[in-house]
C-alpha positions as CSV (number, residue, x, y, z in Angstrom):
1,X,96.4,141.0,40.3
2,X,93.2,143.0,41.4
3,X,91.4,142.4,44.5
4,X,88.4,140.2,44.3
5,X,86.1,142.1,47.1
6,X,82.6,141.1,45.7
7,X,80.7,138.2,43.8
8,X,80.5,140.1,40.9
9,X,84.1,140.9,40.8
10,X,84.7,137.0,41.5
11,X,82.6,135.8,38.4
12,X,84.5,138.8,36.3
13,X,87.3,137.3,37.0
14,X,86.1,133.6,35.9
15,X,85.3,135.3,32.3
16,X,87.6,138.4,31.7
17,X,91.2,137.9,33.9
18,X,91.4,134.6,32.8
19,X,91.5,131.8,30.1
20,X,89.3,129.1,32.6
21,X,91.0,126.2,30.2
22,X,94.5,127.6,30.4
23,X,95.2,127.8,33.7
24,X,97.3,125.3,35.9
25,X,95.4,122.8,37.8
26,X,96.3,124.1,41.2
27,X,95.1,127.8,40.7
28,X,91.9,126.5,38.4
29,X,91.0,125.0,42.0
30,X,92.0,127.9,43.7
31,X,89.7,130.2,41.8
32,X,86.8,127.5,42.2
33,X,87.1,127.6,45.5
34,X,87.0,131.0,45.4
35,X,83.8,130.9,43.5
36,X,82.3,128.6,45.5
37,X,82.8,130.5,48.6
38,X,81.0,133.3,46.9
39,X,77.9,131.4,46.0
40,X,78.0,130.4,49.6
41,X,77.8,133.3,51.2
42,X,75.7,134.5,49.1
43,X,72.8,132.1,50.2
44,X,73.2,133.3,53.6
45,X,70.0,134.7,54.4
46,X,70.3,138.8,55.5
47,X,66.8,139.1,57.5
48,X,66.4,138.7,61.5
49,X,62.6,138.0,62.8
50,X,61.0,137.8,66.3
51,X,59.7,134.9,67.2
52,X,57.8,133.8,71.0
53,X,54.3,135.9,70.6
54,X,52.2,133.2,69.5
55,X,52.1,129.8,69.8
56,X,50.6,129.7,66.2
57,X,53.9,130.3,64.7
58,X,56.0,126.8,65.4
59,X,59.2,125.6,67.2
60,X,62.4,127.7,67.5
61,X,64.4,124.9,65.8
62,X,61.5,124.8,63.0
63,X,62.2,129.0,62.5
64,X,66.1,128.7,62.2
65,X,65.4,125.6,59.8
66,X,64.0,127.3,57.0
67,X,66.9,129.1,56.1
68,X,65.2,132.4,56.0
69,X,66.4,133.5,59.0
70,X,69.9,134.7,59.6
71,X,69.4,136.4,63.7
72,X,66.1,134.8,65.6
73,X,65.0,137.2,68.5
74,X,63.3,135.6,71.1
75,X,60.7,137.7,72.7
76,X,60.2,138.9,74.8
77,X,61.8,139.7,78.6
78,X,58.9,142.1,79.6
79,X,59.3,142.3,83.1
80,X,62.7,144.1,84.8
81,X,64.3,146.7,86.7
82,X,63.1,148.5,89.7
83,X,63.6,145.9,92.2
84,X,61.5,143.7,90.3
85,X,61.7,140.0,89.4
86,X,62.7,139.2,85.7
87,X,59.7,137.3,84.1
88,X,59.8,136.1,80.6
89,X,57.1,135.9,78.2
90,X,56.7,133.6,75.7
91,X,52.9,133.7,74.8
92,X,51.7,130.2,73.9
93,X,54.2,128.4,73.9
94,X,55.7,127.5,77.2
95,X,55.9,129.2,80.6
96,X,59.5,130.1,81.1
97,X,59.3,131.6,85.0
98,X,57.7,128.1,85.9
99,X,60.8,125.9,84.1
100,X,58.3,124.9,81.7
101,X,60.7,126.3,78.8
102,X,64.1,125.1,79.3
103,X,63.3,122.6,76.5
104,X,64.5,125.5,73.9
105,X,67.8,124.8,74.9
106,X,68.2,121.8,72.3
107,X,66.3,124.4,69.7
108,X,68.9,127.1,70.5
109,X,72.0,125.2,70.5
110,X,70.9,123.2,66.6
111,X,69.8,127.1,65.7
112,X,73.4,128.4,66.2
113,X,75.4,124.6,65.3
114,X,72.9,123.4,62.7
115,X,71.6,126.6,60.8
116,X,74.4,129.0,61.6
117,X,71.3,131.2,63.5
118,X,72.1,134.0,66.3
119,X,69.5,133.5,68.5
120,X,69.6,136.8,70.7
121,X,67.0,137.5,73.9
122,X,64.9,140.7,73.4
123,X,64.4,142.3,76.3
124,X,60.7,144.9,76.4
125,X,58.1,144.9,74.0
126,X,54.8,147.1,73.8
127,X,53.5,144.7,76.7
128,X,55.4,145.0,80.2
129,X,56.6,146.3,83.2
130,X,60.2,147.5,82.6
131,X,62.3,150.4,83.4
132,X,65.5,150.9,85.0
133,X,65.7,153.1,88.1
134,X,69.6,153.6,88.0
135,X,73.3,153.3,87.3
136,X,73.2,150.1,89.2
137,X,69.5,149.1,88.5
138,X,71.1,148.5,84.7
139,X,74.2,146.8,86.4
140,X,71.7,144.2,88.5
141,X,69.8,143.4,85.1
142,X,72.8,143.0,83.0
143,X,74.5,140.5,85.9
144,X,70.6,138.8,85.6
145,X,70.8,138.0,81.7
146,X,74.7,137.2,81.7
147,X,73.9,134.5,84.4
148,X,70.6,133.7,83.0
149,X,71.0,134.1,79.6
150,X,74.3,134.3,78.3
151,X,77.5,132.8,79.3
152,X,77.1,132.9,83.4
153,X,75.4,130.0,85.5
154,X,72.2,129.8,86.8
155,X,70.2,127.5,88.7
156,X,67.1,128.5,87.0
157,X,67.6,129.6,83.5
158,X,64.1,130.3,82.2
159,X,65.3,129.0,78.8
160,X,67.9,125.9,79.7
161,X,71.7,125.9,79.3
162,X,71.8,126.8,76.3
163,X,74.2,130.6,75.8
164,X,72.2,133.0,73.9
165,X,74.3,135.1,71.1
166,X,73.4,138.3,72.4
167,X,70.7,140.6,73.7
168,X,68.3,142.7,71.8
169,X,66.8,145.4,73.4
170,X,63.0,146.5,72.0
171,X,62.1,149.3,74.6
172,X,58.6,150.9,73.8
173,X,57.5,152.5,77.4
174,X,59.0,153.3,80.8
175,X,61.5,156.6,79.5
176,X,65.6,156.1,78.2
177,X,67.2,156.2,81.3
178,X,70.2,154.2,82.0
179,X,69.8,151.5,78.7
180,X,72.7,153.3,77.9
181,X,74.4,152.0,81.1
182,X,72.9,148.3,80.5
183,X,74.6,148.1,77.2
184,X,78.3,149.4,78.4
185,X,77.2,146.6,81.2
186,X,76.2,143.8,78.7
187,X,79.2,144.4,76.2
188,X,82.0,144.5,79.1
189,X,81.2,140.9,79.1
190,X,81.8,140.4,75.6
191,X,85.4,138.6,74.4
192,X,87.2,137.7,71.8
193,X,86.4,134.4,72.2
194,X,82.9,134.6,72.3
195,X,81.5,137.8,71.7
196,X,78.2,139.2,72.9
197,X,76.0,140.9,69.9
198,X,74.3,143.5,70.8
199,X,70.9,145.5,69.1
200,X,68.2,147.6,69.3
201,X,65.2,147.8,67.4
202,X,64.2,151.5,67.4
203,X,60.8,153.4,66.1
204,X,61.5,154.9,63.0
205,X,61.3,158.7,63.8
206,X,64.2,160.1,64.7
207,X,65.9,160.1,67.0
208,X,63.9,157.4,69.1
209,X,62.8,158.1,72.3
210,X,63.7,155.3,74.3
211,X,66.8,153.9,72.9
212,X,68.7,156.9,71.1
213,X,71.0,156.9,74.4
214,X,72.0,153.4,73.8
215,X,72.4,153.5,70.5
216,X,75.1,156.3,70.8
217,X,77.4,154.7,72.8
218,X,78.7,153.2,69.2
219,X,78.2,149.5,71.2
220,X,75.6,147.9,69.3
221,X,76.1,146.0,66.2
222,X,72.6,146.4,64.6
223,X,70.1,148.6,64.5
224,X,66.5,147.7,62.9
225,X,64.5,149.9,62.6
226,X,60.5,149.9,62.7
227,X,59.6,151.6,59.4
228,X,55.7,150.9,60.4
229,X,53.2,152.1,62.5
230,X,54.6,155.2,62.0
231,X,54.5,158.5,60.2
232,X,57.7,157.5,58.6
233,X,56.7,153.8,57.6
234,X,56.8,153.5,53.0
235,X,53.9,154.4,50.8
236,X,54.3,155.5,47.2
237,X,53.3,159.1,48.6
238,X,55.3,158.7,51.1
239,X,58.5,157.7,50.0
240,X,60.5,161.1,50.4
241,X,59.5,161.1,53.9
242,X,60.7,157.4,54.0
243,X,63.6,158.2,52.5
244,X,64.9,161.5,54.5
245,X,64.4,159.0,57.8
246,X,66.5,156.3,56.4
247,X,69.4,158.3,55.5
248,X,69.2,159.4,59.5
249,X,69.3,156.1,60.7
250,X,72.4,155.3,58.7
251,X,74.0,157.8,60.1
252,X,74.3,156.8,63.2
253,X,77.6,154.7,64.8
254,X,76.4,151.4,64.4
255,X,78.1,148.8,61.7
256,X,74.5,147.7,60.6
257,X,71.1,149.2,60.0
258,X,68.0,147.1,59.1
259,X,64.9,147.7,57.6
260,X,62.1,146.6,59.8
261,X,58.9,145.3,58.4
262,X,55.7,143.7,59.2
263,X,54.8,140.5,57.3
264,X,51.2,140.8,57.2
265,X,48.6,143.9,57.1
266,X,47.3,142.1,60.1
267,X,50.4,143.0,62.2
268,X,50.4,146.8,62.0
269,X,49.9,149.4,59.6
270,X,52.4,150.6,56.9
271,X,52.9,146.6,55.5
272,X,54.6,146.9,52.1
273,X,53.9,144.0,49.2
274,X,57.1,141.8,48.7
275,X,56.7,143.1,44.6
276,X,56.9,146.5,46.0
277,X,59.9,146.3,47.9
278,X,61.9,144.5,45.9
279,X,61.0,147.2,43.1
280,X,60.8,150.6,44.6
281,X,62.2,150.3,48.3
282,X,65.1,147.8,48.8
283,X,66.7,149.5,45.8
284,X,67.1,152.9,48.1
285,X,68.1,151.4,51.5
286,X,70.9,148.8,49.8
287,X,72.1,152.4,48.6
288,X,73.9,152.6,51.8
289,X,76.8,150.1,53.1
290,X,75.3,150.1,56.5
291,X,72.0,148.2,55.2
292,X,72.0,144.6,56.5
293,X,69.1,143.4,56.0
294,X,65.3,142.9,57.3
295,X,63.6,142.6,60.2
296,X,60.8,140.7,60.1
297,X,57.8,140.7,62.5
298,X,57.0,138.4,63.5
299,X,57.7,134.6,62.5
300,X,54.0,134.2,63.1
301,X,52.8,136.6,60.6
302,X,55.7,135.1,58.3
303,X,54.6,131.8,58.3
304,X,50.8,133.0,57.0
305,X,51.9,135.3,54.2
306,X,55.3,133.5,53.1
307,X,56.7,136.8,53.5
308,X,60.4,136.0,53.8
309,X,59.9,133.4,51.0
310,X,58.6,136.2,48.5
311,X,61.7,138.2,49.2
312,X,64.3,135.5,49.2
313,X,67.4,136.4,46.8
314,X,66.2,139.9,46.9
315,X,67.1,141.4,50.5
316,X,70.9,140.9,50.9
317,X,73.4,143.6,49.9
318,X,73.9,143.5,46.6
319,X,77.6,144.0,46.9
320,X,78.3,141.3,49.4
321,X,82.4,140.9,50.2
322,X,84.1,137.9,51.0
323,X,87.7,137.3,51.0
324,X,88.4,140.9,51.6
325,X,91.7,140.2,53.0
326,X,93.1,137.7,49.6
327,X,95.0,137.9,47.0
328,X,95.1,135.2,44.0
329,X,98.3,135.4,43.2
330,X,100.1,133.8,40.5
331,X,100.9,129.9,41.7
332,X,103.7,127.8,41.2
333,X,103.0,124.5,40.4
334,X,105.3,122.0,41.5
């Protein structure tokens, strides 16, 4: 029998490959559960958001609860490299170089067990002191966030004990060098028993001119891309532009790309109405089978607008796989 690789294919094959009534009990359950597998992941939300700028914006835990969220990108760590000591920081809501954030650890570990949410530490910002002075100035930060951050121990991590899923790297000043030399640092730590995700979130001319080094090493596993702010950022006369930049990002080696948004006209310039994508833009960039998702900022501008809510059932691929590697195969029933 034909592979089911798709929802679409799965609920074809509830209607055309087979009489529903006719079938024996034990493949009838099979295909159900099948179907409901599909329905599953196809709830999963696709869009990742930063959250930590404002204390407006509500709890970590409260974020990942929503179900709009799918990657959670706590921002930022502004302050590194150059012999200088990390700081974190989290706007409003806590002071993590003081201890006064190790609290999140209970938000981050019911995030990833409750909500099935990557929470990942972004690293820069357009607010900092950051830069990395050398081969081994990239190796220092990278031990720093593995034994801060990750899955190393620390005796003061700014955000508890809790073991981020990975590290997001949002560089907007300071030059490119070596953050190609932090990721080959940062994913030699990775295994296959817990993996360390890695991204970047890149302007959208290309190719970006902080983190194009870094995303060419092939490491990262997404990409999202600021479409805003920007010459490149959508407009209805602008969308040919908008369109030659996306196909570049794609085209990079990276196994996701993801289209990166403000959620208010307050955040930026370029912010697109949710009617708007959903009619004339997400239909170009789910052309691609790199195209993930969204990126969102920020959870503070989300929450005012409803942003995510206006889009929800309208960002994820449309062709979304599951059970790539099954067969239904004609059952026996004993």
């Amino acid at each position: 029998m034909p592979w089911i690789g798709s929802v679409k294919e799965a609920k074809r094959a509830a209607s055309s490959w087979f009489n529903m009534a006719s079938l024996p009990p034990l493949q009838l359950a099979v295909l159900c559960l099948l179907l409901a597998l599909a329905g599953r992941l196809r709830a999963e939300p696709c869009n990742a958001v930063y959250w930590g700028q404002n204390g407006y914006e509500g709890g970590l835990r409260e974020a990942c609860a929503t179900g709009y969220y799918k990657y959670v990108l706590v921002a930022f760590l502004n302050q590194f490299g150059g012999g200088q000591i990390p700081q974190m920081n989290l706007a409003g809501h806590c002071d993590p170089n003081s201890g006064g954030c190790t609290y999140l650890s209970g938000d981050i570990i019911s995030c990833q067990q409750d909500y099935n949410v990557k929470v990942m530490l972004s690293l820069g910002g357009a607010i900092g002191s950051y830069g990395l002075a050398s081969q081994e100035d990239a190796r220092e930060v990278a031990t720093y966030i593995w034994n801060n951050f990750l899955g190393g121990s620390s005796s003061n991590r700014p955000l508890g004990n809790a073991v981020l899923n990975g590290v997001d790297l949002d560089i907007e000043s300071g030059g490119r060098a070596h953050y190609d030399d932090l990721v080959r640092y940062l994913k030699a730590y990775s295994t296959a028993e817990k993996k360390v995700y890695l991204s970047a979130a890149p302007q959208c001319p290309f190719p970006d001119a902080h983190l194009q080094p870094a995303i060419d090493t092939g490491l990262l596993d997404y990409v999202w891309v600021q479409f805003y702010n920007n010459y490149c950022m959508y407009s209805s006369s602008n969308a040919d532009t908008f369109k030659r930049t996306w196909n570049q990002w794609v085209s990079v080696n990276v196994s996701k790309v993801f289209l990166g948004l403000i959620a208010s006209p307050n955040a930026g310039n370029g912010f697109v109405l949710p009617e708007t994508l959903i009619n004339n833009v997400l239909p170009i960039v789910k052309r691609s089978k790199k195209y993930g998702g969204i990126m969102i900022w920020s959870r503070h501008y989300d929450v005012i607008t409803h942003f995510s809510a206006a889009l929800k059932g309208h960002v994820c691929p449309d062709d979304l796989s599951f059970a790539s590697s099954m067969r239904i195969k004609q059952l026996t029933v004993i």
